[in-house]
mmJSON file of the N, C-alpha and C atoms, coordinates in Angstrom:
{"data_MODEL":{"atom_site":{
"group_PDB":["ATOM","ATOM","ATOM","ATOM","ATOM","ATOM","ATOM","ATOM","ATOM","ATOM","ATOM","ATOM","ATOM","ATOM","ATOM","ATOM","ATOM","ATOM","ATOM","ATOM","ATOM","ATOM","ATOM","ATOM","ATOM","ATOM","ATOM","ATOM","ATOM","ATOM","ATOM","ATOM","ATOM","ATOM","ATOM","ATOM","ATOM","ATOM","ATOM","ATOM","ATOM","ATOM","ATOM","ATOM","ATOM","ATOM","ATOM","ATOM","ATOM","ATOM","ATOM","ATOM","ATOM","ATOM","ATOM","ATOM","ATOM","ATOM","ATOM","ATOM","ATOM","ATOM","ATOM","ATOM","ATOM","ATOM","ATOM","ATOM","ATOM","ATOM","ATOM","ATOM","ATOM","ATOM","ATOM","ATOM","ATOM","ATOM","ATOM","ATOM","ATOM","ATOM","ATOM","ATOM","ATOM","ATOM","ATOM","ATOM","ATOM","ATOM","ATOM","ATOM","ATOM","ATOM","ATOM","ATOM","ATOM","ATOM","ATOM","ATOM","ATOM","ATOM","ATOM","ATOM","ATOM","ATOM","ATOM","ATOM","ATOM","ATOM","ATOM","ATOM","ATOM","ATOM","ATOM","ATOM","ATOM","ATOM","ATOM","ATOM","ATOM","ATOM","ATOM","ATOM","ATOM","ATOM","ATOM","ATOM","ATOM","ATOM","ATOM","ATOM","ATOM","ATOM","ATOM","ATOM","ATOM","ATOM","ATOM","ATOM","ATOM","ATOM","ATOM","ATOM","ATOM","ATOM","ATOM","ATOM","ATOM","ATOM","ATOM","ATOM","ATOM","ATOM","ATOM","ATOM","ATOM","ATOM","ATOM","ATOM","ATOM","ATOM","ATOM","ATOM","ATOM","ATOM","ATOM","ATOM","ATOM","ATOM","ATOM","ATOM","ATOM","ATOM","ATOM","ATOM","ATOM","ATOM","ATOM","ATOM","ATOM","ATOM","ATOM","ATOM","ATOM","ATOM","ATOM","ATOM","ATOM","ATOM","ATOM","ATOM","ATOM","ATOM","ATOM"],
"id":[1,2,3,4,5,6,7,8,9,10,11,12,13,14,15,16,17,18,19,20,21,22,23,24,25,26,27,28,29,30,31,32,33,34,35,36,37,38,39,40,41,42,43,44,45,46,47,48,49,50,51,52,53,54,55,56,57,58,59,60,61,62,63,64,65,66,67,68,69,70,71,72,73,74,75,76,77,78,79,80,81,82,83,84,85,86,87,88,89,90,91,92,93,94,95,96,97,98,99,100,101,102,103,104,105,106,107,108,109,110,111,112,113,114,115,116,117,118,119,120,121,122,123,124,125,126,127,128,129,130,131,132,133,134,135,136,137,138,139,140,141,142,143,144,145,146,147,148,149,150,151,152,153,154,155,156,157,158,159,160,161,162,163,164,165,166,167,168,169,170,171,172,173,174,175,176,177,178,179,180,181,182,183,184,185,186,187,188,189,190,191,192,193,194,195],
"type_symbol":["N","C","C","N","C","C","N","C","C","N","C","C","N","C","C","N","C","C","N","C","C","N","C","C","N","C","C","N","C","C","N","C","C","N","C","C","N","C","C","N","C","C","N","C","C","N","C","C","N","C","C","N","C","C","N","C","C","N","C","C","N","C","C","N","C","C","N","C","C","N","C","C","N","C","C","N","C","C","N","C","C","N","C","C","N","C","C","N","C","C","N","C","C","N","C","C","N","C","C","N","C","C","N","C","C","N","C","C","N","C","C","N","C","C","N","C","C","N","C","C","N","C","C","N","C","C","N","C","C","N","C","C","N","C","C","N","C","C","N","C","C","N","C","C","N","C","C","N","C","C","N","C","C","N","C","C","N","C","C","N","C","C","N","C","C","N","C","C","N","C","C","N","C","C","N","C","C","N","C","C","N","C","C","N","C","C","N","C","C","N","C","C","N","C","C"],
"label_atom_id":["N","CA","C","N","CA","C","N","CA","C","N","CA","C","N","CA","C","N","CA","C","N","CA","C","N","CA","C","N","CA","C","N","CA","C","N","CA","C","N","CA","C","N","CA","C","N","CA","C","N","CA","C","N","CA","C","N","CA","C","N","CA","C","N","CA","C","N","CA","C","N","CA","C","N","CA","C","N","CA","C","N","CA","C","N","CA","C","N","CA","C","N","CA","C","N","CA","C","N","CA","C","N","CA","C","N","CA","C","N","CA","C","N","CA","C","N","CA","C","N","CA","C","N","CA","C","N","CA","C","N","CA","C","N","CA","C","N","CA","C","N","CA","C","N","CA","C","N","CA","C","N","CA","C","N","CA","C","N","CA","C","N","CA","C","N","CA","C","N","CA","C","N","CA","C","N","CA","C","N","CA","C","N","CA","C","N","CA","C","N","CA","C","N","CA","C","N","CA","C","N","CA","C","N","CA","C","N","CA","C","N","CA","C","N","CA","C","N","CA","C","N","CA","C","N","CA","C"],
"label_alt_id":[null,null,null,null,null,null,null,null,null,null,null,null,null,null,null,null,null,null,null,null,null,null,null,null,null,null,null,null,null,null,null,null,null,null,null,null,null,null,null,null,null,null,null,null,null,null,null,null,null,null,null,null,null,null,null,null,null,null,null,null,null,null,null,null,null,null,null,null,null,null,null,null,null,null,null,null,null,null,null,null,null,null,null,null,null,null,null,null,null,null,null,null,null,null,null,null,null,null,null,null,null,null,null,null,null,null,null,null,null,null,null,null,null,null,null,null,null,null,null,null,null,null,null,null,null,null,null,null,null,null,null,null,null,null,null,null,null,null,null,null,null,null,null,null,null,null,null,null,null,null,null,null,null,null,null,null,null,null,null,null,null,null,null,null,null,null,null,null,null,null,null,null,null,null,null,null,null,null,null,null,null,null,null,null,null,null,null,null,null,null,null,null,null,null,null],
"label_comp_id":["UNK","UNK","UNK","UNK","UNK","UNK","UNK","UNK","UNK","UNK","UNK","UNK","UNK","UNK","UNK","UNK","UNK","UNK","UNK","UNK","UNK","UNK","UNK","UNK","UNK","UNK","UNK","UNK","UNK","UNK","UNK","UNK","UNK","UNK","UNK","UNK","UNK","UNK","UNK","UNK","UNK","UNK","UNK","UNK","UNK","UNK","UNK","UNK","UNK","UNK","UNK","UNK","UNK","UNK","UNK","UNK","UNK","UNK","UNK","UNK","UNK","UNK","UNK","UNK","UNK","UNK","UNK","UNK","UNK","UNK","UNK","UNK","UNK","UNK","UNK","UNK","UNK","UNK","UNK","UNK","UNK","UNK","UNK","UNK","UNK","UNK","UNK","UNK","UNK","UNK","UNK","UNK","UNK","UNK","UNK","UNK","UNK","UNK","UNK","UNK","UNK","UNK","UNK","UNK","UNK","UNK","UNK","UNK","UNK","UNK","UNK","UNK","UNK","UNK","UNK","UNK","UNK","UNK","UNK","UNK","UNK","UNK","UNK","UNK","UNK","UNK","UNK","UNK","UNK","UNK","UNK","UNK","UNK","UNK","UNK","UNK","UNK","UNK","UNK","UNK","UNK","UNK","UNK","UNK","UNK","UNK","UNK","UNK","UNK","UNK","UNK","UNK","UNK","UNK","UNK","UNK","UNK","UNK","UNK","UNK","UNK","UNK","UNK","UNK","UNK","UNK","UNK","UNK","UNK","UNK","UNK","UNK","UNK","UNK","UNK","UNK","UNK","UNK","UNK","UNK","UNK","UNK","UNK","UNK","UNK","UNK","UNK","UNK","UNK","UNK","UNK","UNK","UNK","UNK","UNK"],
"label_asym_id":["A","A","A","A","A","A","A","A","A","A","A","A","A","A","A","A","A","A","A","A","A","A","A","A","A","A","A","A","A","A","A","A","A","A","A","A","A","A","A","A","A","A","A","A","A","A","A","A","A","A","A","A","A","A","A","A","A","A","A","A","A","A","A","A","A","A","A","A","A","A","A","A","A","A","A","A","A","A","A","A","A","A","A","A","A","A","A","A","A","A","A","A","A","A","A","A","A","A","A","A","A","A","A","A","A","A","A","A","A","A","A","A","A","A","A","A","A","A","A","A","A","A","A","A","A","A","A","A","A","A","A","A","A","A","A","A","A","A","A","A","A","A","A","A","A","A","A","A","A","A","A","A","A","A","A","A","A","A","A","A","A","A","A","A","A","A","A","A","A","A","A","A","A","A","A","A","A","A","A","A","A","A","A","A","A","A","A","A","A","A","A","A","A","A","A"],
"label_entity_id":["1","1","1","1","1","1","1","1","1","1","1","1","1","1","1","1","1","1","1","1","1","1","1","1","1","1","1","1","1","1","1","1","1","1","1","1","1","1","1","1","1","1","1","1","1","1","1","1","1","1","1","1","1","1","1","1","1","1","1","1","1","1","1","1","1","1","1","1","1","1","1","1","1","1","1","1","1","1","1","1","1","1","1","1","1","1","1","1","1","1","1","1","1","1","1","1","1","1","1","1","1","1","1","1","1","1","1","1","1","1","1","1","1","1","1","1","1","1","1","1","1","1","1","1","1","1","1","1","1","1","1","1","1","1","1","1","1","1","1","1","1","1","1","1","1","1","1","1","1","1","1","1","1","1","1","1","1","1","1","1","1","1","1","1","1","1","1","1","1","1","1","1","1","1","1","1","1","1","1","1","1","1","1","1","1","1","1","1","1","1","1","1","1","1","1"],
"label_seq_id":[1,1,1,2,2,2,3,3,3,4,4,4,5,5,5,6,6,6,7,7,7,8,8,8,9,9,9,10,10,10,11,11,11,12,12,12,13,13,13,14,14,14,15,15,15,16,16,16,17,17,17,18,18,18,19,19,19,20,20,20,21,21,21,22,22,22,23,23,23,24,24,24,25,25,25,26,26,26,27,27,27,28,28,28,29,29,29,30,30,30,31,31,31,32,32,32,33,33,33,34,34,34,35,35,35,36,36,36,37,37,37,38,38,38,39,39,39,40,40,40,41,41,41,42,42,42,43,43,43,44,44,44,45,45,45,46,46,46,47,47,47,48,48,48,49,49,49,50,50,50,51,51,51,52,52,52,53,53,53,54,54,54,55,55,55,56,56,56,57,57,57,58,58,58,59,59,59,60,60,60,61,61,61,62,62,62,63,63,63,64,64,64,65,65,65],
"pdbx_PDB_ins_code":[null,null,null,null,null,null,null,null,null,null,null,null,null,null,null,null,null,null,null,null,null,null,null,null,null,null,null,null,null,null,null,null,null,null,null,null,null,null,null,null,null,null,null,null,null,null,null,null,null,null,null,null,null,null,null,null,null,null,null,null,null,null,null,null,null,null,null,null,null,null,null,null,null,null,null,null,null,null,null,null,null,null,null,null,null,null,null,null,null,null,null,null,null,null,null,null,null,null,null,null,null,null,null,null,null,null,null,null,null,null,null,null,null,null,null,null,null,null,null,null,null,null,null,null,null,null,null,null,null,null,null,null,null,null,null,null,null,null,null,null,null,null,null,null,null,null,null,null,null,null,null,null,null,null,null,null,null,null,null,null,null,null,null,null,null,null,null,null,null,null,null,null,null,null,null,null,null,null,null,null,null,null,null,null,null,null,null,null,null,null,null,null,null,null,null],
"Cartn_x":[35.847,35.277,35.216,35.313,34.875,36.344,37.304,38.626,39.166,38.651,38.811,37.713,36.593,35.553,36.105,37.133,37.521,38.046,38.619,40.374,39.926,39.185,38.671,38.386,37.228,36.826,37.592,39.05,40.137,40.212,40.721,41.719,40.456,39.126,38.314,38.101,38.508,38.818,39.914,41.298,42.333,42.708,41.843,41.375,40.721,39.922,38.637,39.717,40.083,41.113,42.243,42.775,43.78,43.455,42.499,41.433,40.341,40.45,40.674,41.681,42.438,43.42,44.404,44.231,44.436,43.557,42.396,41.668,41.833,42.354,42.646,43.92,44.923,45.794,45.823,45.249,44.375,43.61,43.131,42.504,43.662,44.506,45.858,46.578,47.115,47.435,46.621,45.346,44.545,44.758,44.268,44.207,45.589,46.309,47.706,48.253,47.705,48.119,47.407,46.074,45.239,45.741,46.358,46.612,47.954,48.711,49.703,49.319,48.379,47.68,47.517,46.52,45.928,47.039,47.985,49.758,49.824,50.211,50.497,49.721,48.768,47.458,47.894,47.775,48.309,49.352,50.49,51.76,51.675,50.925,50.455,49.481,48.745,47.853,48.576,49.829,50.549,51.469,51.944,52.956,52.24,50.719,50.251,50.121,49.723,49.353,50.333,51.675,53.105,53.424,53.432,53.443,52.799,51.21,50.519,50.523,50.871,51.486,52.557,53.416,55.248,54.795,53.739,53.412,52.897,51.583,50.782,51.83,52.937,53.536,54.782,54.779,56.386,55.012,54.088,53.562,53.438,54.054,53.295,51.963,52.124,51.008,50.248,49.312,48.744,48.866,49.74,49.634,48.706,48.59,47.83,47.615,45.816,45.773,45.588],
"Cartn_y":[-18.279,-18.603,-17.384,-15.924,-14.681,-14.859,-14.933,-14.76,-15.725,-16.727,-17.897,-17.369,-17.224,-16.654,-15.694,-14.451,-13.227,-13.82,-14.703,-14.875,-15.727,-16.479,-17.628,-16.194,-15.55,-14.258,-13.396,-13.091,-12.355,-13.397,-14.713,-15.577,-15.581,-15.709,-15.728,-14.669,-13.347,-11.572,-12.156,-12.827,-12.508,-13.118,-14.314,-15.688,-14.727,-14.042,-13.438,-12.214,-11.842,-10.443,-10.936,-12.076,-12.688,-13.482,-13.25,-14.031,-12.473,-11.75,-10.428,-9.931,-9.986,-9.601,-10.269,-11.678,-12.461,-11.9,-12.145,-11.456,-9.875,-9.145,-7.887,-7.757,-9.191,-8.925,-9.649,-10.286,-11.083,-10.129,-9.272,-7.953,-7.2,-7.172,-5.783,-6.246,-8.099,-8.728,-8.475,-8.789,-8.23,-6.882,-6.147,-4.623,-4.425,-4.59,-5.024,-4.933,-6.586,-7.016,-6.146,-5.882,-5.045,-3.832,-3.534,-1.621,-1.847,-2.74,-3.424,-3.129,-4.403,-4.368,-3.215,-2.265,-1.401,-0.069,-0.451,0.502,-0.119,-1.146,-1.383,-0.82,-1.289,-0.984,0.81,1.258,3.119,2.958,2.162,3.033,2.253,1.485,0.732,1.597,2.409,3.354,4.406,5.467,6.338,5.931,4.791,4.954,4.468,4.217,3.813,5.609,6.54,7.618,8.396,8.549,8.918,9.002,7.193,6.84,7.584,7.736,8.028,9.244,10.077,11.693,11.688,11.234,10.786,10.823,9.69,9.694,10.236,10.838,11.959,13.432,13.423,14.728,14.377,13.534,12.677,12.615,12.648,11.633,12.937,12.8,13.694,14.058,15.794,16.354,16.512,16.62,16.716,18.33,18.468,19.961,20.784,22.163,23.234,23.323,23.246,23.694,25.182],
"Cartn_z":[20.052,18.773,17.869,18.661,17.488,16.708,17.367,17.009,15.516,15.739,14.852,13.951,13.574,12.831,12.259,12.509,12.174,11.547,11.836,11.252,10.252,9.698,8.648,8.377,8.046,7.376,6.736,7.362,6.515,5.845,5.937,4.985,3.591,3.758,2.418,1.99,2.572,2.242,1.046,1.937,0.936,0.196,-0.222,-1.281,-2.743,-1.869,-3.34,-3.584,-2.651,-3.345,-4.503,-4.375,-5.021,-6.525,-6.051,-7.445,-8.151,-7.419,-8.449,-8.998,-7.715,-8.857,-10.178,-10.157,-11.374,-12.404,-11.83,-13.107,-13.739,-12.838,-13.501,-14.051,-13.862,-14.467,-16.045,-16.122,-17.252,-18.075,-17.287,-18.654,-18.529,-17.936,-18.248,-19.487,-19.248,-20.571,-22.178,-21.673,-23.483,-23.763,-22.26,-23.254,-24.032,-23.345,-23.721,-25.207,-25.172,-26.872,-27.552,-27.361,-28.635,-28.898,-27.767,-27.576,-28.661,-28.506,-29.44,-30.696,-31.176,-32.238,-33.139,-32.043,-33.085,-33.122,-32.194,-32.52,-33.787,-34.032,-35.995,-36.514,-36.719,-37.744,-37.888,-36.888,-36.871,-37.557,-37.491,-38.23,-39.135,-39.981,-41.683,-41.867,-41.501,-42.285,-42.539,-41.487,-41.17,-42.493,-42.877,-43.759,-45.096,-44.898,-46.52,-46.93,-45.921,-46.546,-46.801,-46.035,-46.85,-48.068,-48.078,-49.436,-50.902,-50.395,-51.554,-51.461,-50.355,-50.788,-51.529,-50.791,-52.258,-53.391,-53.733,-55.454,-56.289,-55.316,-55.704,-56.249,-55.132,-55.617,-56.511,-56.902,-57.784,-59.12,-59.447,-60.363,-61.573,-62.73,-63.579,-63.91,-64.329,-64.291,-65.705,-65.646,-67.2,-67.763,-68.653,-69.299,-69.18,-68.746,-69.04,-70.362,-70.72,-72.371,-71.849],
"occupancy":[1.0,1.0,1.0,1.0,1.0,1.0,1.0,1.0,1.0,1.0,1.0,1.0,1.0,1.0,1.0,1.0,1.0,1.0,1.0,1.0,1.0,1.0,1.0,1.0,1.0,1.0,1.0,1.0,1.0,1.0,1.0,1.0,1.0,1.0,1.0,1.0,1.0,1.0,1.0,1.0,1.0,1.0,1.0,1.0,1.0,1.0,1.0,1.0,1.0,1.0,1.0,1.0,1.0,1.0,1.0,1.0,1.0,1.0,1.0,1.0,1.0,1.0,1.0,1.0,1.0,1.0,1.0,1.0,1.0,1.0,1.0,1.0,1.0,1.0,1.0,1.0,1.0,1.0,1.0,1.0,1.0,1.0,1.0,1.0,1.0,1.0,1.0,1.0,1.0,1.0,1.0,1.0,1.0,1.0,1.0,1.0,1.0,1.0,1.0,1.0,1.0,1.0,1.0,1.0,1.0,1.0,1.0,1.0,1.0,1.0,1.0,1.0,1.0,1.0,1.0,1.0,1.0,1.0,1.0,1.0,1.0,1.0,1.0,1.0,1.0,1.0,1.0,1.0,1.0,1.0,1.0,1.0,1.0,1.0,1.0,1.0,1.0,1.0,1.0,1.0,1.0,1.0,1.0,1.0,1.0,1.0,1.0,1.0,1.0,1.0,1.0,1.0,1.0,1.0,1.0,1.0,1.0,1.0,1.0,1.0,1.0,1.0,1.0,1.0,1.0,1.0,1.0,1.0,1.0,1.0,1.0,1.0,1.0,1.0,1.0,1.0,1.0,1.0,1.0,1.0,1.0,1.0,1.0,1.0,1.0,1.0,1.0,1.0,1.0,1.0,1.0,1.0,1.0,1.0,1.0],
"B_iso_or_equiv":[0.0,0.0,0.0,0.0,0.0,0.0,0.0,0.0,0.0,0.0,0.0,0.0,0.0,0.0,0.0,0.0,0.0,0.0,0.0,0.0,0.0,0.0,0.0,0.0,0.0,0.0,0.0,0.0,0.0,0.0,0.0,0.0,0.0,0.0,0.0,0.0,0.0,0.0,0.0,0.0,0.0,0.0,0.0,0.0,0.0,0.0,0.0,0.0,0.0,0.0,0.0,0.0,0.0,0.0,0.0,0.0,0.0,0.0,0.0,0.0,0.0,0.0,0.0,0.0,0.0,0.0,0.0,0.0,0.0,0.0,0.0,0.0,0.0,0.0,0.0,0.0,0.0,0.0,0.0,0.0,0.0,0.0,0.0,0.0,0.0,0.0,0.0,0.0,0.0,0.0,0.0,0.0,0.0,0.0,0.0,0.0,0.0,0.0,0.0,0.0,0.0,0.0,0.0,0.0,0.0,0.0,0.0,0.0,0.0,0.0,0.0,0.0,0.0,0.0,0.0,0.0,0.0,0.0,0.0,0.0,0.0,0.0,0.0,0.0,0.0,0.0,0.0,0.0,0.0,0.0,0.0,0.0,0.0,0.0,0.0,0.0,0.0,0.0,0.0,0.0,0.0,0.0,0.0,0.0,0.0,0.0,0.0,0.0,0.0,0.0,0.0,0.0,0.0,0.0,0.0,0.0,0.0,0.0,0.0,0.0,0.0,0.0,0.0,0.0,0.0,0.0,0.0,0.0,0.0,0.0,0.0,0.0,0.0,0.0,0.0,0.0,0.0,0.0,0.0,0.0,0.0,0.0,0.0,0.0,0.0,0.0,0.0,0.0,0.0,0.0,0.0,0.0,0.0,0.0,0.0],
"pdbx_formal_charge":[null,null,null,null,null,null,null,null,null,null,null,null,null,null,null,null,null,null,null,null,null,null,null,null,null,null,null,null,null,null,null,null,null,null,null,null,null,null,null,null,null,null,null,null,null,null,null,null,null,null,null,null,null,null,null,null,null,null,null,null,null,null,null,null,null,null,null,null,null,null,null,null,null,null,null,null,null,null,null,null,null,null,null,null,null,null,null,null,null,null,null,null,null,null,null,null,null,null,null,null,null,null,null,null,null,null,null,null,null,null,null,null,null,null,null,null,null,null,null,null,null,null,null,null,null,null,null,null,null,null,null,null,null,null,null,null,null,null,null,null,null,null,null,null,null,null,null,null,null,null,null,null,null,null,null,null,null,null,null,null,null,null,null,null,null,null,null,null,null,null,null,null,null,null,null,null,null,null,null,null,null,null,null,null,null,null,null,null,null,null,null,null,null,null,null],
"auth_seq_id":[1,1,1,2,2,2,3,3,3,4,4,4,5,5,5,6,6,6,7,7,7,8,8,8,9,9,9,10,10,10,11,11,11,12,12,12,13,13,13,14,14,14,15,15,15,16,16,16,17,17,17,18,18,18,19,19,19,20,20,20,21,21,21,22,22,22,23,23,23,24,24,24,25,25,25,26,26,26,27,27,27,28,28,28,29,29,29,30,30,30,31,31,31,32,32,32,33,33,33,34,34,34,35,35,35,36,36,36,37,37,37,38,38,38,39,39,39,40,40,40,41,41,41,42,42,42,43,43,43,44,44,44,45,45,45,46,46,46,47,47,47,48,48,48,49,49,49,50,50,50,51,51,51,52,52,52,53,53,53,54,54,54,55,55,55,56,56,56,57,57,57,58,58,58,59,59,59,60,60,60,61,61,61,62,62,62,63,63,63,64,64,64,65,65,65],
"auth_comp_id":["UNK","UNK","UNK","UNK","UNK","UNK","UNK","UNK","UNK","UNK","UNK","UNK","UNK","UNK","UNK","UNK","UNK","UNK","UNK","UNK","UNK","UNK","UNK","UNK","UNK","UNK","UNK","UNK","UNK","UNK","UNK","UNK","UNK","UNK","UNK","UNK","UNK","UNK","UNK","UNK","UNK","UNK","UNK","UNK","UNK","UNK","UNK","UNK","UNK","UNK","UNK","UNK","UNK","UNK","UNK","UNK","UNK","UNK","UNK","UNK","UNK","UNK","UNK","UNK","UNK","UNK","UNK","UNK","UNK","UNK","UNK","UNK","UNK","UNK","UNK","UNK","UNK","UNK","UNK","UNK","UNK","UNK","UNK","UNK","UNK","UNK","UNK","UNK","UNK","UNK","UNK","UNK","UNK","UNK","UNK","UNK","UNK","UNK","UNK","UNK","UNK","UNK","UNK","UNK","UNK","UNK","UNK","UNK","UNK","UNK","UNK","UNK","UNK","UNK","UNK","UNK","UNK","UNK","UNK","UNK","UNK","UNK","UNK","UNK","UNK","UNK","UNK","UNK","UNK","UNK","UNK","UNK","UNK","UNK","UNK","UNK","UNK","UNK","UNK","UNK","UNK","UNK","UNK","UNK","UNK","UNK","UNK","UNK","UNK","UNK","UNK","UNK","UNK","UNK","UNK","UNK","UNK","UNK","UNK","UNK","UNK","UNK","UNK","UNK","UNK","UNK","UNK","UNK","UNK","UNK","UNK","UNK","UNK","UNK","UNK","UNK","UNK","UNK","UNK","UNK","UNK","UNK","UNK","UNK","UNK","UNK","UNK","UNK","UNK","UNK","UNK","UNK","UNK","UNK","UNK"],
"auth_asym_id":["A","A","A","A","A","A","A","A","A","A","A","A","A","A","A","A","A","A","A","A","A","A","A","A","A","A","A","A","A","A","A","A","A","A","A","A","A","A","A","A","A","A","A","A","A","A","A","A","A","A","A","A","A","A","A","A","A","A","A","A","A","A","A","A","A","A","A","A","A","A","A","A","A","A","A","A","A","A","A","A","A","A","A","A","A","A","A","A","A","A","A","A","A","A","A","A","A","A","A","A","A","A","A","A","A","A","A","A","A","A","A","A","A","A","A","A","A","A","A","A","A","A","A","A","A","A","A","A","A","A","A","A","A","A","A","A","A","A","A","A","A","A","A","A","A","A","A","A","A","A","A","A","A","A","A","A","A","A","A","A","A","A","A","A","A","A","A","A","A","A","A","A","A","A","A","A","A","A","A","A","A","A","A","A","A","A","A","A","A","A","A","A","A","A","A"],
"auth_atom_id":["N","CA","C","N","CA","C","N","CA","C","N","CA","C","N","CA","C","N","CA","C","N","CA","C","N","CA","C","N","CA","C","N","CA","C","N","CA","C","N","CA","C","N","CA","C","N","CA","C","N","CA","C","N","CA","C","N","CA","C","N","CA","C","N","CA","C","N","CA","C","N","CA","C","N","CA","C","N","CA","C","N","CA","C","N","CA","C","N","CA","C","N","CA","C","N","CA","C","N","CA","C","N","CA","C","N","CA","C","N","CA","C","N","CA","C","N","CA","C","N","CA","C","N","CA","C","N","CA","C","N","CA","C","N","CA","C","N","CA","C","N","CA","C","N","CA","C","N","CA","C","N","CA","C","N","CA","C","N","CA","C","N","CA","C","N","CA","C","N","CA","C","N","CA","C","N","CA","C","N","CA","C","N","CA","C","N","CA","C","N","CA","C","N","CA","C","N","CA","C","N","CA","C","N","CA","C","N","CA","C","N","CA","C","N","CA","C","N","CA","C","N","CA","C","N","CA","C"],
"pdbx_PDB_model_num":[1,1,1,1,1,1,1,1,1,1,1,1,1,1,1,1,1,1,1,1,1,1,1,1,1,1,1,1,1,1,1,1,1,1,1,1,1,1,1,1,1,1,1,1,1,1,1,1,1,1,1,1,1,1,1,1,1,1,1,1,1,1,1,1,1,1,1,1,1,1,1,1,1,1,1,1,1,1,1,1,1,1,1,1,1,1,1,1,1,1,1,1,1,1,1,1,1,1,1,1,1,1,1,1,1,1,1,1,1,1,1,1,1,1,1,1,1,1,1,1,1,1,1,1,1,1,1,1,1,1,1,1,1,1,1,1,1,1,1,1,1,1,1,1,1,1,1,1,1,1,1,1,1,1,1,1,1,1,1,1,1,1,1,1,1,1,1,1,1,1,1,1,1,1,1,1,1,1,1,1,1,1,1,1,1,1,1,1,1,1,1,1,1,1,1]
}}}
């Protein structure tokens, strides 16, 4: 009977292990997309401020009185 007891005991070891690790692969997927995400958002701020250096230094200056 210990043998059979052990052995049911691994198999619900490697039930809950398998069902962690779904779930950690389920947060690897979000961090994922967001880490995605906030990669754009970086290179749309990175190229709004390009931009407004370009114009800033293209834009005429007001005369020295």
């Amino acid at each position: 009977m210990g043998v059979l007891a052990d052995a049911i005991s691994a198999l619900k070891d490697v039930l809950q292990m398998r069902g962690d690790m779904d779930r950690l692969a389920r947060n690897v997927d979000t961090l994922t997309q967001l880490m995605t995400d906030l990669d754009r958002r970086l290179i749309r701020i990175e190229t709004m401020v390009e931009i407004a250096g370009k114009r800033s230094a293209a834009a005429p200056r007001l005369p020295k009185k």
